[in-house]
Each structure stands twice: as C-alpha cells, then as structure tokens.
C-alpha positions as CSV (number, residue, x, y, z in Angstrom):
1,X,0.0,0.0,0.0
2,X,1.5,3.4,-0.8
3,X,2.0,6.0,1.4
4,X,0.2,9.6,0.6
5,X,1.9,12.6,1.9
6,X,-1.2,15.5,2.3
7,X,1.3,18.3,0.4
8,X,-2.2,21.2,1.1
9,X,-3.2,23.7,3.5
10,X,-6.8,24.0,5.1
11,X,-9.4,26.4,3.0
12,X,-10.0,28.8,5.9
13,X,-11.1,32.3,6.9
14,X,-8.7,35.0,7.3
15,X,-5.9,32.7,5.1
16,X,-2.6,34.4,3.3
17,X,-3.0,35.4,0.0
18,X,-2.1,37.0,-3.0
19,X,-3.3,40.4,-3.5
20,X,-5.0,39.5,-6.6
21,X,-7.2,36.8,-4.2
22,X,-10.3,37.7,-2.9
23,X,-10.3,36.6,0.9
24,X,-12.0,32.8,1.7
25,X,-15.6,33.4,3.6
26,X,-17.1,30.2,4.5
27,X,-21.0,30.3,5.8
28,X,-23.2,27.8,7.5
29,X,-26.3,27.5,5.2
30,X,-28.2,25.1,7.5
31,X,-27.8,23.6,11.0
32,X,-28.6,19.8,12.1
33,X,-30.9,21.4,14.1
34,X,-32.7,23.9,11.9
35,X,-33.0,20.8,9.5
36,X,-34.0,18.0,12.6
37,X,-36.9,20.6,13.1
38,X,-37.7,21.0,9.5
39,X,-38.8,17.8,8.9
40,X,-40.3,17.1,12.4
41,X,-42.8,20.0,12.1
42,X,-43.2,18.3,8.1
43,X,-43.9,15.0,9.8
44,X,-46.0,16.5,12.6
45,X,-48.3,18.1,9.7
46,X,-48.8,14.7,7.9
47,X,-49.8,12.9,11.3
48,X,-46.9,11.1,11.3
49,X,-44.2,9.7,13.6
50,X,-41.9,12.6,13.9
51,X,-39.2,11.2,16.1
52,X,-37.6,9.2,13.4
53,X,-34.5,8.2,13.4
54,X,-33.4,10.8,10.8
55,X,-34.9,13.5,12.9
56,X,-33.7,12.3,16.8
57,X,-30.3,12.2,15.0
58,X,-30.3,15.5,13.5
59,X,-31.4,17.0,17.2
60,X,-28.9,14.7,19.1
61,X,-26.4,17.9,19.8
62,X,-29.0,19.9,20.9
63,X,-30.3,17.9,23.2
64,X,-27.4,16.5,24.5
65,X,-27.1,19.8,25.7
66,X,-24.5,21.7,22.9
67,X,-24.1,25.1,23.1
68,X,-24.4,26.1,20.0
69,X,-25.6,24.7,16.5
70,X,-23.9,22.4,14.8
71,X,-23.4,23.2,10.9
72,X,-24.8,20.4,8.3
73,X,-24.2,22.2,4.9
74,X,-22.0,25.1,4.3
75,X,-21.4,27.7,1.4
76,X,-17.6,28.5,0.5
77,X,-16.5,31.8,-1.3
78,X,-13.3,30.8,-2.3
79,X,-10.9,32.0,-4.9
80,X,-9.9,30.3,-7.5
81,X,-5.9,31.4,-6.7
82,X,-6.3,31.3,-3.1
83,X,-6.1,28.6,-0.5
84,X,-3.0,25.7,-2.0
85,X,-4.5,26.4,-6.1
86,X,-2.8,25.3,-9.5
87,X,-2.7,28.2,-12.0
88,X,-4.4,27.8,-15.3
89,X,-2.5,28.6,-18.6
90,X,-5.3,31.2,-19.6
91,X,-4.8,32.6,-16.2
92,X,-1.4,34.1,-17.0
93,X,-2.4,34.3,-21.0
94,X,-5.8,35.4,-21.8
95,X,-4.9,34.2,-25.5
96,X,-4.8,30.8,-24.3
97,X,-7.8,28.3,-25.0
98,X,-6.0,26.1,-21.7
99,X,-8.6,27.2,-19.0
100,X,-8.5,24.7,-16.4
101,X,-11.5,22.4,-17.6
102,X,-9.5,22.1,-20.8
103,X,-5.9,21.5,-19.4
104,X,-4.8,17.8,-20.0
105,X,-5.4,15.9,-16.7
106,X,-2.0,13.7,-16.7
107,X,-0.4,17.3,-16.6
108,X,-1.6,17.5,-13.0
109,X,-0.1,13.8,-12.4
110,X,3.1,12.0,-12.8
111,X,6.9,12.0,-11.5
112,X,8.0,14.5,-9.1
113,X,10.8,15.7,-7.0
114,X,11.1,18.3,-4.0
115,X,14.3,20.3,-3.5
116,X,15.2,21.9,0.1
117,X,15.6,25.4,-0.4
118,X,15.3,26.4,2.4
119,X,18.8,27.8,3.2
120,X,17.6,30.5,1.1
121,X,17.0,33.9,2.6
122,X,14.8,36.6,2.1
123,X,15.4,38.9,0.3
124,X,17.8,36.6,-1.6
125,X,16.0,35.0,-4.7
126,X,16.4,31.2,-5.9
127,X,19.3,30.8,-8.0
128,X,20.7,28.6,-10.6
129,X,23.6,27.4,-8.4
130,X,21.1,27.1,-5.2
131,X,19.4,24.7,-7.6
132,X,21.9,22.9,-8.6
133,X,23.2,22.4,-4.9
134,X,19.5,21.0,-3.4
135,X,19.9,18.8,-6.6
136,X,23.7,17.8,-5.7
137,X,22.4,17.1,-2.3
138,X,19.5,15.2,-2.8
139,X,21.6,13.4,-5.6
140,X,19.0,13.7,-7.8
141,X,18.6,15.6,-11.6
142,X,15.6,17.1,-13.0
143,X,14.3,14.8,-15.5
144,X,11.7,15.1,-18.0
145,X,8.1,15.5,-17.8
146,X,9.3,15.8,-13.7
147,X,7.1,18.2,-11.3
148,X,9.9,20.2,-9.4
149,X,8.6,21.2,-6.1
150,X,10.2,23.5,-3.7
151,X,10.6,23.9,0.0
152,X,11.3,27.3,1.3
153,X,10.2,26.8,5.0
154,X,7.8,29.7,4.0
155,X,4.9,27.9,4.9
156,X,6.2,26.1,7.9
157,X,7.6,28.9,9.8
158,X,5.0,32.0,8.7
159,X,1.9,30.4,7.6
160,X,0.0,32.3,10.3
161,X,-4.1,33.3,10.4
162,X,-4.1,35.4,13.3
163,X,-0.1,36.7,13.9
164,X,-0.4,39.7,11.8
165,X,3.9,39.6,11.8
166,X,4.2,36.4,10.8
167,X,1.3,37.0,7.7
168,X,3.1,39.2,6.7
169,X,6.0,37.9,6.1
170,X,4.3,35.2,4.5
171,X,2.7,37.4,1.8
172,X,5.8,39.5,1.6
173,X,8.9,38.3,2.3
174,X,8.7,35.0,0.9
175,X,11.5,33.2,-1.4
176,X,10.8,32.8,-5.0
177,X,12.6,31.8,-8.4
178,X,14.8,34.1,-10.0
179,X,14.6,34.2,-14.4
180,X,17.6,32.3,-14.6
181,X,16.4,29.5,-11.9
182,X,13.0,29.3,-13.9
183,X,14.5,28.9,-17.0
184,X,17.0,26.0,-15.5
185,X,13.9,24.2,-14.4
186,X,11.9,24.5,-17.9
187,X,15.3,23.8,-19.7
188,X,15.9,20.7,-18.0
189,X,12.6,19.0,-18.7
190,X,10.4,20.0,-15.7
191,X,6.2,20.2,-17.1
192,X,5.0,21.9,-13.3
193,X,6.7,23.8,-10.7
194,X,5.2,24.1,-6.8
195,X,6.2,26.4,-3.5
196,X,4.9,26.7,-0.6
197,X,4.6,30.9,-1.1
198,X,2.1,32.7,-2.8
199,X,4.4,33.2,-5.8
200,X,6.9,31.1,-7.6
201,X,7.9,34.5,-8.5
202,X,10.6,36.2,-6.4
203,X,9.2,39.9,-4.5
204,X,11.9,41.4,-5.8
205,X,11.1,40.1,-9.5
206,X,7.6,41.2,-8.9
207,X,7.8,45.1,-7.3
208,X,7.2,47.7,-8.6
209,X,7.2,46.9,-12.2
210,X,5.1,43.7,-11.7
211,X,7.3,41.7,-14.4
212,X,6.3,37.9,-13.2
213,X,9.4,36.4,-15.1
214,X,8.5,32.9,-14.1
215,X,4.5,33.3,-14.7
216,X,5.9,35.1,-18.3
217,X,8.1,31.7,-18.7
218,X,5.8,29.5,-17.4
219,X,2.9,30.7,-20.1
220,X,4.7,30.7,-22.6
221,X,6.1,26.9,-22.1
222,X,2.4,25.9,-21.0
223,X,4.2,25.2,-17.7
224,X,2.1,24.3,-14.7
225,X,1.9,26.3,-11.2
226,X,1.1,25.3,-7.6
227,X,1.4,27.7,-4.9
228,X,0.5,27.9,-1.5
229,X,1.5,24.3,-0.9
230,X,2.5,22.6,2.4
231,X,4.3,19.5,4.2
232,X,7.1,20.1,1.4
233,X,10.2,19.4,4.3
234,X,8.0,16.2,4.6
235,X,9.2,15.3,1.3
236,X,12.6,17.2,0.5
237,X,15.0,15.3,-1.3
238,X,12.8,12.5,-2.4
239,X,11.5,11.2,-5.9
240,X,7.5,10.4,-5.8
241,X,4.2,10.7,-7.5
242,X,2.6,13.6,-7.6
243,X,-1.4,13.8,-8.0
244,X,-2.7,17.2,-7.9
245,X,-6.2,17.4,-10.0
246,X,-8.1,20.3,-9.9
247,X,-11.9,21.6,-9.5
248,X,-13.5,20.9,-13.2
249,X,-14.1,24.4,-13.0
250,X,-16.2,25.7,-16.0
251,X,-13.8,28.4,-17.7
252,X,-11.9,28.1,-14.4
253,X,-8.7,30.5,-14.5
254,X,-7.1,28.1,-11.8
255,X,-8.8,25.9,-8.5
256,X,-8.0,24.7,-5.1
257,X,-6.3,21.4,-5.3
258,X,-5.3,18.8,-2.5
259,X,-2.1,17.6,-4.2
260,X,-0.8,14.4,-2.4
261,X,2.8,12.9,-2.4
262,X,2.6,9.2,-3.1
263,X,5.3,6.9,-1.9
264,X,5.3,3.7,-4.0
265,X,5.4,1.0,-2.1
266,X,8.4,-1.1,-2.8
C-alpha cells in the first residue's frame, strides 16, 4: 500500500493570500438542528411519527445539551488562486484556449521531485547554483516530464491566520525563483513547478514593475503552477508521484487542489 503525503493547506477564513485573491468566507447554510426541526414539524403536519430516526439524530447535539448549533451544509466563497490552487494557462495568458476544464489531466499527475531550499533567505531569490546544490544534495537531476517542487520553510515557519507579523512575512517576504532559476527548471525538462509561497515569483522580480518572469516563462512553455503548498520538508530530497487534480471548473482561470505525495510501495 503506498504511502500519501497530504502536500495542502486547510481552506480557511482569514488565510494568506495574494493580493489578486479575494479573501475565503465560508457560511453555515443550515444547522442539524434547523434541519432536525424541519422535517419534524413536516412529519407532525402529515400525522406522522416525527421522532424518526433521521430527525432524533439531527437534534442529538442539541439535546445532549451543545451550546451552539452544529453546521450540516456550508457555502464556500473561495478564490480560484487562493487557499493551495494550480494556476491555469489562460490565467497568466488570456490568448490561451488552456482554461483549467480544458488542461490535459495527466499534466496534474506524474513523477516529481522536492528540493530543500530552504537555506535561502529573504530577500535573496532562488538561483541557478542554489538549484543545482539541493539537486547535488539530494543526488537527484531534474528529469523530464518531472514536477519540481520547492521547499522554502515559507509555509512552515510564517503560515499564520491570526499573527499579523508572521502573515506578513508570509505574503511579503517570501522566497521565489529568480529568471535564470525558472529557465533551468523548464530547460531541464520539468512540465510543473510548486512552492509553498504565494508566488513562484521572487518579491523582488515582482515590485514595482510587476514583471512575473516565471509566470511570463511559465505561459509561454504551458508550464504548470502550484502555490501555497504545504508539508514540502515532509518530502525534500525525495522522488515520488505527484497527484494534484483540480476543480472541473467551467472556464476556471485556476482551483483549489489537494495535491498528495505518493510513496510507491516497494
């Protein structure tokens, strides 16, 4: 049996995002208790047994003595570039026909590898040589058709809801790809690239001209993104599987994924 490596964050209120991302708002539409006295007021109208088992479940909380209502159904407002997301090639090319209901789905499947970067400062960007080292030390070369994922220790030491210091250096102060270090990936064969920041773009290759390099590179190669990924150091070094499908998303510019590391058993 393989092993699966969860490689997502939680969908949840007040998350990091890019500033292009509309914040995640997630609503309770219906309680088991509004819906437990829905259909025992129904059944009481028909003159029937209204303490089914449907309805005693639905009002167990309640009169177990909860304090407050439990949630059955709830309504997500969620970007499509905001919680862990893939990018879709129309999304960074509005020429392309590749919105993400059209990208082909073994794009989102297939080898992969995760390189510890994480000896990389901000404000210092990913280079070619800090590639080439996490390669040299996970003795490991980028091969083709790979998914190159990369572990900052952005995530993992600033992912932060409600410390507005560590948010923002989340959002801000993150490590991304430099040109050159985007270019060495695409060059060498790679079909996706992942971080565990809001950008595979580096701040400084961003601000104040708003240049996106590696989203420039990435569209033109048809290039797959995944950003805001997490439990990368689980996997740093290693060779895998990578399955990262996304929302069939009608005309969908990019989706929420839960990309998973599978282990092969061997």
């Amino acid at each position: 049996m393989p092993e699966l490596i969860d490689l997502s964050g939680h969908v949840e209120e007040g998350q990091p995002l890019a500033g292009s991302a509309d914040d995640t708002r997630i609503f309770t539409t219906l309680t088991h208790e509004e819906r437990g006295f829905q259909v025992k007021k129904e059944l009481e109208e028909k003159g029937l047994d209204s303490e089914t088992e449907y309805v005693t479940r639905h009002l167990r909380a309640e009169r177990e003595g909860y304090d407050e209502e439990q949630p059955m159904n709830r309504t997500l407002l969620v970007s499509e570039h905001g919680p862990t997301h893939v990018d879709s090639i129309d999304h960074l090319d509005p020429t392309s026909e590749l919105s993400i209901d059209e990208m082909p789905l073994d794009w989102f499947y297939g080898p992969a590898i995760c390189l510890d970067l994480s000896d990389v400062t901000y404000p210092d960007p990913i280079t070619v040589g800090d590639l080439e080292a996490a390669l040299d030390a996970a003795d490991e070369a980028v091969e083709e058709d790979d998914t190159v994922l990369l572990e900052t220790g952005n995530r993992r030491n600033n992912y932060s809801i409600e410390d507005r210091e560590k948010k923002h250096r989340y959002e801000s102060e993150f490590v991304g790809l430099d040109e050159a270090a985007g270019e060495f990936l695409v060059d060498h064969g790679a079909k996706a690239i992942g971080i565990d920041s809001i950008s595979v773009d580096h701040p400084a290759n961003i601000y104040p001209n708003y240049d996106f390099p590696i989203h420039a590179l990435c569209s033109r190669e048809e290039i797959v993104i995944y950003e805001n990924m997490a439990n990368l150091w689980k996997v740093t070094g290693e060779r895998f599987t990578i399955s990262a499908f996304p929302l069939k998303i009608r005309d969908g510019t990019g989706s929420p994924i839960r990309p998973v590391a599978i282990r092969d058993d061997e």
